[in-house]
C-alpha positions in Angstrom: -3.7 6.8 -12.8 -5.1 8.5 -10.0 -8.1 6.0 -10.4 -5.8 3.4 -9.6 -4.1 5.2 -6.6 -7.4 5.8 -5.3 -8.3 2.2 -5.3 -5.2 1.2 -4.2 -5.8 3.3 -1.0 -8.7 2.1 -0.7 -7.0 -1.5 -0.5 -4.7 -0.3 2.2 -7.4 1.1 4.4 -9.2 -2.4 3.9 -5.7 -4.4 5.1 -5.6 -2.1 8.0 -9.0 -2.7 9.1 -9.4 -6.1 8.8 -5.9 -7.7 9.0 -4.4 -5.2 11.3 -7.4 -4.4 13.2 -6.2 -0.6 12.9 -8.8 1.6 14.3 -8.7 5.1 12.9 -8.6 7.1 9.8 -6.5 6.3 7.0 -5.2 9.1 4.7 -2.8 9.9 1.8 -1.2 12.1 4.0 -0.8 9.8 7.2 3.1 8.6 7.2 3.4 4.4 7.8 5.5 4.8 11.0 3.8 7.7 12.6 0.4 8.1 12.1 -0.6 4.7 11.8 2.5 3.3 14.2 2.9 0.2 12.0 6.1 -1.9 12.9 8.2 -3.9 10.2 5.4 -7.1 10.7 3.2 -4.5 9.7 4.5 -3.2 6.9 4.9 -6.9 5.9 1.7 -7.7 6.0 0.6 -4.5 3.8 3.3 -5.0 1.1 1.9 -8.6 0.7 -1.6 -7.7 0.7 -1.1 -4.9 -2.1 1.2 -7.9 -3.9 -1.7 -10.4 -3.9 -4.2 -7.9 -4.6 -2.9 -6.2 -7.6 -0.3 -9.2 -8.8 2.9 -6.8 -8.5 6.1 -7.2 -6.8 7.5 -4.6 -4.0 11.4 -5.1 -3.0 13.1 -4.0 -0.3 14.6 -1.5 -2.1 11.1 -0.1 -3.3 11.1 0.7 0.4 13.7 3.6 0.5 11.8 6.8 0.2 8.3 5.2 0.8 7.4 7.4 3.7 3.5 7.8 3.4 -0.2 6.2 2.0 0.7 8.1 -1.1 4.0 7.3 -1.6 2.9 3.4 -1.2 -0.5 4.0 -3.7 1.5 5.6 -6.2 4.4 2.8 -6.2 1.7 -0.1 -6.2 0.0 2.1 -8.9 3.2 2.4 -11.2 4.0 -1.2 -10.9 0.5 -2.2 -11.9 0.5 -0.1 -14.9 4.1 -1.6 -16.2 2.9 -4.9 -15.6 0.7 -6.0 -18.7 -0.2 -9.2 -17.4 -2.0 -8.0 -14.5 -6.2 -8.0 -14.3 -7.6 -6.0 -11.7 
């Protein structure tokens, strides 16, 4: 499992790069909001890139207590793992 939330930090430092042209370090600690000032297009545009690149589904309501890069790799990582069907 932390493989898999490794890689899938590694996939949000790549969609901050290169789709939101974010600039500076990105690490498990940083909080989404604060650190790396992303707005609710943002955020959008992260939840679908994790969605298409690992074949899960985040909700709204996945949202509530999702506070930093960890808390996102280890949701993304626990949907992945319930989800049989998905190939990474």
């Amino acid at each position: 499992m932390a493989e898999l939330e490794g890689e899938v930090v590694a996939e949000i430092r790549r969609i901050l790069g290169e789709e939101l042209e974010w600039k500076g370090a990105v690490e498990p600690s940083h909080d989404l909001l604060k650190d790396l000032q992303l707005d609710s297009l943002g955020l959008t545009v992260l939840a679908v890139g994790l969605e298409n690149r690992f074949r899960v589904k985040l909700s709204e309501e996945d949202a509530v207590g999702i506070t930093t890069v960890a808390d996102l790799a280890r949701l993304v990582s626990t949907r992945v793992v319930a989800s049989p069907e998905v190939q990474r």
